[in-house]
Every structure is written in structure tokens, then in C-alpha cells.
C-alpha positions as CSV (number, residue, x, y, z in Angstrom):
1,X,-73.1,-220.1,-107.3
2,X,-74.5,-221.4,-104.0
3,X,-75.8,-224.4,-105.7
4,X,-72.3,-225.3,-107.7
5,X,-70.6,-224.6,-104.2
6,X,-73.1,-227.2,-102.2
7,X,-73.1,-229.3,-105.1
8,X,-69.2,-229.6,-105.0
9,X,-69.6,-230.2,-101.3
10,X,-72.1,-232.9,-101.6
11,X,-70.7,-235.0,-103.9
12,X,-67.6,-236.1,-102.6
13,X,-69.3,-236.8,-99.1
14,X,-72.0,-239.1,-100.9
15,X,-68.8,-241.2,-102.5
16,X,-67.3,-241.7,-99.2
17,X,-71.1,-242.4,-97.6
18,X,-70.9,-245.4,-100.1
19,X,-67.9,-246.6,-99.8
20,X,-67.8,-247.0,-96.0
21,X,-70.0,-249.9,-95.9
22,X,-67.9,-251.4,-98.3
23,X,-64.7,-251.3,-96.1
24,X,-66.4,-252.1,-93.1
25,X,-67.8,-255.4,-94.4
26,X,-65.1,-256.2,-96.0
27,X,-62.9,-255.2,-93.3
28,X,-64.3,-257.7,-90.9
29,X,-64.2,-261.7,-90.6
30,X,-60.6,-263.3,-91.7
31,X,-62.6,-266.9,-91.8
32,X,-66.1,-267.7,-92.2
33,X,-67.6,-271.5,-92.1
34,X,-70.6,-272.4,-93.2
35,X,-72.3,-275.5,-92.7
36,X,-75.5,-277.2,-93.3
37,X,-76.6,-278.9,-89.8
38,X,-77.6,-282.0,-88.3
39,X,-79.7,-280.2,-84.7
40,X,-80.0,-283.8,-83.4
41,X,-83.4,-284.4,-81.7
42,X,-84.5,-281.3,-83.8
43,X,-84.4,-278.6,-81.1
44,X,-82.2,-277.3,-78.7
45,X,-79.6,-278.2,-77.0
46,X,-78.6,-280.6,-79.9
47,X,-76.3,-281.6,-80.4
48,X,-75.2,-279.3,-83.8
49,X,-72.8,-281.4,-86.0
50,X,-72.0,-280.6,-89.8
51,X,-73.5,-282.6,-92.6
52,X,-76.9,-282.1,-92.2
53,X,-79.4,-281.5,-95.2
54,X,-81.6,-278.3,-96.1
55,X,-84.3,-277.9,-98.8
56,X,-85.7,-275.0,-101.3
57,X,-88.5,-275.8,-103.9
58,X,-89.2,-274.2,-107.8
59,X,-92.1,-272.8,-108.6
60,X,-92.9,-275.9,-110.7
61,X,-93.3,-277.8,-107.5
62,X,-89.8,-279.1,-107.8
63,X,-87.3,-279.3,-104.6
64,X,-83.6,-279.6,-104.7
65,X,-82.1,-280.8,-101.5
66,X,-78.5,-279.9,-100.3
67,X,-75.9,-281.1,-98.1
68,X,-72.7,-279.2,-97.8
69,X,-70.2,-277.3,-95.2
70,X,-67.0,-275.1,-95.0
71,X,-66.3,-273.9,-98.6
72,X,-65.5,-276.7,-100.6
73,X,-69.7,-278.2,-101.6
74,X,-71.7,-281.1,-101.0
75,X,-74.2,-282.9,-102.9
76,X,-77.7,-282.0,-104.5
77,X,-80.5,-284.2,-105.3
78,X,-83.7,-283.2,-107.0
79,X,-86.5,-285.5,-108.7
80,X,-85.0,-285.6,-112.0
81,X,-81.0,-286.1,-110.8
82,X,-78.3,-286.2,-108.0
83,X,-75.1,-285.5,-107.6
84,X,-72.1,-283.5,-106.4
85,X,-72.0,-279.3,-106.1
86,X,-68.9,-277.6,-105.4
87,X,-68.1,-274.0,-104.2
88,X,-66.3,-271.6,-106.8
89,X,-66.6,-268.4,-105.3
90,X,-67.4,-266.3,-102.3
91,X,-69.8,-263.9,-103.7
92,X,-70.3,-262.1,-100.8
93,X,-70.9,-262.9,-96.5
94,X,-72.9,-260.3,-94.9
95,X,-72.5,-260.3,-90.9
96,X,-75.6,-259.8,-89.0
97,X,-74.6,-260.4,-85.5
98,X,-73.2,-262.9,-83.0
99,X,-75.7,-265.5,-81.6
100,X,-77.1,-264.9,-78.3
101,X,-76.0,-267.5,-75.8
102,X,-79.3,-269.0,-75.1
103,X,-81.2,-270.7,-76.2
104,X,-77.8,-272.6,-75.7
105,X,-76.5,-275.6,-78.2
106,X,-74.0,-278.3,-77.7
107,X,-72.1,-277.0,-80.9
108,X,-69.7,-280.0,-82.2
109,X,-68.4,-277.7,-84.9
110,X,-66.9,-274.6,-83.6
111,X,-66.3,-272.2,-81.4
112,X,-69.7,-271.0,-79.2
113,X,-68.5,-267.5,-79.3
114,X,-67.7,-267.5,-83.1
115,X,-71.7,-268.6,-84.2
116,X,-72.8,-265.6,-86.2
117,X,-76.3,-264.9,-88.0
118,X,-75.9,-263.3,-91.9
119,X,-75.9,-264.5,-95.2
120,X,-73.5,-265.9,-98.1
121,X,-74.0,-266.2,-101.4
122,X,-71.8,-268.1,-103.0
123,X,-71.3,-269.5,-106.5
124,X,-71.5,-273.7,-107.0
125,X,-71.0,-276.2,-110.3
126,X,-72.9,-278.8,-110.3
127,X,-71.6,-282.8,-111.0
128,X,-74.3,-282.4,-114.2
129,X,-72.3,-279.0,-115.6
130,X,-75.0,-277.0,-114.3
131,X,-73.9,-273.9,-112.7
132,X,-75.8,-272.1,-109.8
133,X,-75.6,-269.4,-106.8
134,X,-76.5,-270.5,-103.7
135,X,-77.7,-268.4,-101.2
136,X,-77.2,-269.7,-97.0
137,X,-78.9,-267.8,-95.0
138,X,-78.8,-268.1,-91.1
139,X,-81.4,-266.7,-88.8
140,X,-80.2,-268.5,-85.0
141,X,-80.5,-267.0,-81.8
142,X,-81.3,-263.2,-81.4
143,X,-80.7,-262.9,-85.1
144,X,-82.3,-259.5,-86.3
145,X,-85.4,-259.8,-88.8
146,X,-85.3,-259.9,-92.7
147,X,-82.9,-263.0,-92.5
148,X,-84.0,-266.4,-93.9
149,X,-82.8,-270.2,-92.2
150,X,-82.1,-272.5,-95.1
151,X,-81.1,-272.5,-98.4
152,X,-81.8,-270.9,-101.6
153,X,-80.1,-271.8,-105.0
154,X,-80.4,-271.3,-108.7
155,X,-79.5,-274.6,-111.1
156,X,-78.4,-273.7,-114.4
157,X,-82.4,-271.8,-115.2
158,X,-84.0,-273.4,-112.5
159,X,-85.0,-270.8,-109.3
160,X,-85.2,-273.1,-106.0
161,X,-86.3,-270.0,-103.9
162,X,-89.2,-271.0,-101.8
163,X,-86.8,-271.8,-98.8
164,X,-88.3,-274.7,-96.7
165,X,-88.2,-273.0,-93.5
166,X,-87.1,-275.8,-90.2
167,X,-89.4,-277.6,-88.0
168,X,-89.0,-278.3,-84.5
169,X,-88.5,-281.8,-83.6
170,X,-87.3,-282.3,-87.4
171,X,-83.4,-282.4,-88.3
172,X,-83.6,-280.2,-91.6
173,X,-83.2,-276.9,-93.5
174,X,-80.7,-275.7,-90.4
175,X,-77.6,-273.6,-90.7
176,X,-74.7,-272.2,-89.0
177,X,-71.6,-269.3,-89.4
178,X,-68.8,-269.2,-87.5
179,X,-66.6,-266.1,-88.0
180,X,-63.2,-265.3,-86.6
């Protein structure tokens, strides 16, 4: 009787234990950007303008590299094609944190205060029919650990997940949130 009683109990706190990180994350940002970046010079202080490029290879030793920003795409290139990708879906944007102010970046795309750390996985067409999910991660100042910097995608079979990680002094495989 105990056991039913506790049983009863338990279960309807384990529901709302699950659903309250739902509401929470989804309760937060109104707007999220994302953009692939130019870091000019490669490092700090930049400046940080959309449009730059970021990299992810297959296991067969084939890389597809991607430009893109906001929600609407950008285009791919790999060594068997090129083209355009477009944005079909949020999947899902999971906030880390803010960025911490320092190191500090001349940021020619948004807001300082608005730069976040997380992830988005999104769902893309291809130009070639191909469909894919792309996966931006962003790992910038005082981001916590676990989080890539870069790009991941599928491309129709294809897994480009062997993120190219950035390299000082080098304008690639860079990315940036900004929430509000």
C-alpha cells in the first residue's frame, strides 16, 4: 500500500521534473542569429563581420565547407560539388550563456551584450536536392565545456562531423549567437 501511495506520488513529480526544462528553454530567446564569421586578423579584437566560412570533414577524408548567417543559408562546397544550402527549420537553439566581455571583439554584427555561447541544429536543402542537418555550435568567451566552435552537417548520407576546430591568426571555422 506504501509502495502504490509513493508510487502515485512519484510519478506525477517525475512528469513535471521533465517538462520544466522544456518550458524554460523554450521560454527564453524571442530572436536568435547565427552567423558564420569573418575574425579579421584571426584573433581578437577583430573585427567580427558575418560571412565568414567554417569547415567539417567525412570519415572518407572528404570536407564540406560552409558559409551562411541569420536563418535564411549560404552556400556549400565540397570536392565533388558546390552550391547553395538553405535553412528549413529550427530544430532546436540551446542557450549556454552570455559571452564574457573580455577577451573583447569589435563585433560588426550585433549587439555586445546579446553574443551568447550554445548550439542550433537546424535543418538545410541543398542546391543539389540533398537534404541535411546542420549543427552550429559556438564555444566564445567563458563558454562552459562540452560545446564545439564550428560546424557539423549531414548531406543527404554523407556525416561531415569531424568539426575543424579554429586557428589563431586564421579567419575560419568561427561562429557567433546573438539572442534577444
Amino acid at each position: 500500500m506504501q509502495t502504490k501511495r509513493l508510487l502515485w506520488l512519484g510519478v506525477p513529480v517525475l512528469v513535471v521534473a521533465a517538462l520544466l526544462p522544456m518550458s524554460v528553454s523554450a521560454g527564453g530567446a524571442k530572436h536568435v542569429r547565427w552567423d558564420i564569421i569573418h575574425l579579421v586578423g584571426g584573433a581578437p579584437p577583430g573585427p567580427v563581420t558575418a560571412g565568414g566560412m567554417a569547415s567539417a570533414s567525412a570519415p572518407d577524408g572528404d570536407t564540406i565547407t560552409l558559409t551562411g548567417s541569420v536563418t535564411g543559408g549560404g552556400t556549400w562546397q565540397t570536392s565533388s560539388g558546390s552550391g547553395t544550402y538553405r535553412v528549413t527549420e529550427l530544430v532546436s537553439f540551446v542557450f549556454a550563456n552570455f559571452q564574457s566581455a573580455t577577451p573583447v571583439l569589435d563585433d560588426m554584427i550585433g549587439d555586445t551584450n546579446e553574443r551568447a555561447n550554445g548550439t542550433a541544429v537546424l535543418r538545410v536543402q541543398f542546391s543539389d536536392g540533398q537534404s541535411g542537418v546542420l549543427t552550429v555550435g559556438c564555444h566564445g568567451p567563458g563558454a562552459p565545456p562540452g560545446i564545439f566552435e564550428g560546424i557539423a552537417t549531414t548531406k543527404g548520407y554523407k556525416t561531415y562531423y569531424a568539426v575543424h576546430d579554429p586557428v589563431g591568426g586564421v579567419d575560419a571555422n568561427r561562429t557567433i549567437f546573438h539572442v534577444h
